[in-house]
C-alpha positions in Angstrom: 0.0 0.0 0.0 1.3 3.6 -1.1 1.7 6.6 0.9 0.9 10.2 0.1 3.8 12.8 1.7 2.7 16.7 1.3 5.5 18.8 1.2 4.5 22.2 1.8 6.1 25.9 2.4 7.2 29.7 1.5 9.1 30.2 -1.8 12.3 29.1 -1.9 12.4 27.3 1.2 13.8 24.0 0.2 10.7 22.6 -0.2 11.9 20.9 -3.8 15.5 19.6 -2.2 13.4 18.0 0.7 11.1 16.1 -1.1 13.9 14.9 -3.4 15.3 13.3 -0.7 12.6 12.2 0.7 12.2 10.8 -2.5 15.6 9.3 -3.1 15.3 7.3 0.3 12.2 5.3 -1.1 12.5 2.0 -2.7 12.3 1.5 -5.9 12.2 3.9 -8.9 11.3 7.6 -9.0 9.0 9.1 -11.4 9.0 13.2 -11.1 6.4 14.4 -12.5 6.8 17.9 -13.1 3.9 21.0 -13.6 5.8 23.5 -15.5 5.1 25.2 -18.8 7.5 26.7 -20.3 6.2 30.1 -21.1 8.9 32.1 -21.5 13.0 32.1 -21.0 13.3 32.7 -17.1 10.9 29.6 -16.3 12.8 27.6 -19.5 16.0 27.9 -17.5 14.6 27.7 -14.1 13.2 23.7 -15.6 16.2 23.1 -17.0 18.0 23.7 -13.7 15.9 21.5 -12.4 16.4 18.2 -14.8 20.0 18.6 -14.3 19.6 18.6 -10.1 17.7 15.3 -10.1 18.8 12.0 -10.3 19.5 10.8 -13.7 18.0 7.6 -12.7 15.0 9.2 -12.6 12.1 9.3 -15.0 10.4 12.7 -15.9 6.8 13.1 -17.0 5.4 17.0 -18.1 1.9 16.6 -17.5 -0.4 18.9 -14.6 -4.0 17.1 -16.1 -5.1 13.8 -16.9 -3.0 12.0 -14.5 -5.2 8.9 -15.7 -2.7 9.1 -19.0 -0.2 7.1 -16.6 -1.4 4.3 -16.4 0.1 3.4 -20.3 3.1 4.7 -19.3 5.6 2.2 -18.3 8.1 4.2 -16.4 4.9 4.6 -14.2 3.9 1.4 -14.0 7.8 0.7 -13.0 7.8 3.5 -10.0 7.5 2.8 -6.9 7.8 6.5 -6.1 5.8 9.5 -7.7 7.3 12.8 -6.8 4.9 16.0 -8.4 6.5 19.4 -8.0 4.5 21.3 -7.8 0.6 21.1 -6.7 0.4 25.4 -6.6 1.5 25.4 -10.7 -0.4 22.9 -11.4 -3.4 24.6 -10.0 -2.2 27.8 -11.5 -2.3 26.0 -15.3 -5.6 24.6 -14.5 -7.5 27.8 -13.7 -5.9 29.6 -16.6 -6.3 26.9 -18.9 -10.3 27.6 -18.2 -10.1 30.8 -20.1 -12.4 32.4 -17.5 -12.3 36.3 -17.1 -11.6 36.3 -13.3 -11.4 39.8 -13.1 -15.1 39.7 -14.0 -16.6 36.6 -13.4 -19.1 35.6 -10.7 -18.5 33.1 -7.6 -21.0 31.0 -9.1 -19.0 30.5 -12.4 -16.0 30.2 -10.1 -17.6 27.1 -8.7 -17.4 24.7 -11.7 -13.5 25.8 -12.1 -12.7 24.8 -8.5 -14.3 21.3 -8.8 -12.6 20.7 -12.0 -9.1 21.6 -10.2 -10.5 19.7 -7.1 -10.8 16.6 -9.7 -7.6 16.4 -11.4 -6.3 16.4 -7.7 -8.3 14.0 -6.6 -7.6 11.7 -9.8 -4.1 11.9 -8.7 -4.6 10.5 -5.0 -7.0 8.0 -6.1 -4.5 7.1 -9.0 -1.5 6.5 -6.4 -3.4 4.9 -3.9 -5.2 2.4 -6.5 -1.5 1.4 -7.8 -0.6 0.9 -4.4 2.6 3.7 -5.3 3.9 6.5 -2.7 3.4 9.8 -3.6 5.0 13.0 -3.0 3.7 16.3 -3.4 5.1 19.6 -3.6 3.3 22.5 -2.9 3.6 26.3 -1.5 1.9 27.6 1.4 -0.3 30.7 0.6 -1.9 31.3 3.4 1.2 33.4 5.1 1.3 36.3 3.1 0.0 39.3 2.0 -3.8 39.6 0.5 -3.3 39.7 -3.2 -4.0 42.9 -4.4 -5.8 41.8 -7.5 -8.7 39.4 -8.0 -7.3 36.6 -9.8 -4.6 36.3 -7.4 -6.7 36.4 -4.4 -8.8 33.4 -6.2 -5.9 31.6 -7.0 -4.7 31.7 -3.6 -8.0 30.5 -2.4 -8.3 27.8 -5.1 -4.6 26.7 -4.1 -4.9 27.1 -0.1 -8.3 24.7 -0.3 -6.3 22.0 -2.5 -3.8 21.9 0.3 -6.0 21.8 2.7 -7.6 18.4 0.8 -3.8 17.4 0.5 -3.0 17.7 3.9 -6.0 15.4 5.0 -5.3 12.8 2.8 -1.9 12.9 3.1 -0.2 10.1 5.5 2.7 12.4 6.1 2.8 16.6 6.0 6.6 18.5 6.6 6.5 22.0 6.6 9.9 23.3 5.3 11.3 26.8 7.1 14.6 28.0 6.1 15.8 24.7 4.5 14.3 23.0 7.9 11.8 20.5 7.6 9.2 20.7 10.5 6.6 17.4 10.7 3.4 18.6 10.9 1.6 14.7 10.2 2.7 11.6 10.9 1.2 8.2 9.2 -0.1 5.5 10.2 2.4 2.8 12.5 
């Protein structure tokens, strides 16, 4: 039987480096499934930064959607360990992938757009836990900071603080990460 491990925390707090060796620890292969679009040339390096930091025994899937895809995929089906970095991108594509006007839209037509992104979530944790795989999940905590100033960024931020919250209950195990310093918020079951 899998287990789900929620890494959460502020921007660049180490939350990456922690789950990677959380993630190198495990048994078994590592599949990194990674969130990022490349949409311009900052976040084309900041990816590429990334490949070369991992493990080049590890397997890399682009996807943020359709996490049902994986199960024709044989380095999945190989994996013992799924790492996703990160849940708050993911999210981010979703909602702008809807093509709704946030600045304008109502909460009702906010609804439908938050149970989609609830869904590809949820997809994910029923994926893992069907295939009996460990997952990791990266993911920044939003609920520290300022008020966004602008609408679509305080929706986002609520969109994103309610997945975590979902995360973090169906997670086995939750580590905060402060300064590089991982602080266990959840423990799993013994």
């Amino acid at each position: 039987m899998g287990s789900i491990t929620l890494v959460t925390g502020g921007a660049r707090s180490g939350k990456s480096t922690f789950a990677e060796q959380l993630a190198s620890r495990r048994e078994g292969t590592v599949l990194y499934i990674a969130t990022s679009v490349a949409t311009d040339e900052e976040m084309r390096s900041r990816i590429q930064a990334h490949q070369q930091a991992r493990p080049k025994t590890w397997q890399t899937v682009e996807m943020y959607r359709g996490f049902e895809l994986l199960l024709g995929n044989d380095d999945f089906h190989q994996a013992g360990t799924l790492l996703l970095d990160c849940v708050t991108i993911m999210v981010s594509n979703l909602l702008l992938e809807s093509k709704l006007d946030f600045e304008r839209c109502s909460m009702a037509e906010l609804g439908p757009v938050e149970d989609m992104v609830r869904g590809e979530v949820g997809a994910l944790v029923e994926l893992v836990r069907n295939q009996h795989k460990d997952l990791i999940l990266v993911t920044n905590e939003l609920g520290m900071g300022l008020v966004p100033p602008y609408r679509l960024g305080r929706i986002f931020r609520d969109v994103a603080g309610r997945v975590n919250q979902y995360l973090a209950q169906a997670a086995d195990e939750v580590y905060l990460i402060v300064s590089g310093l991982p602080v266990k918020l959840k423990w799993g079951q013994q």
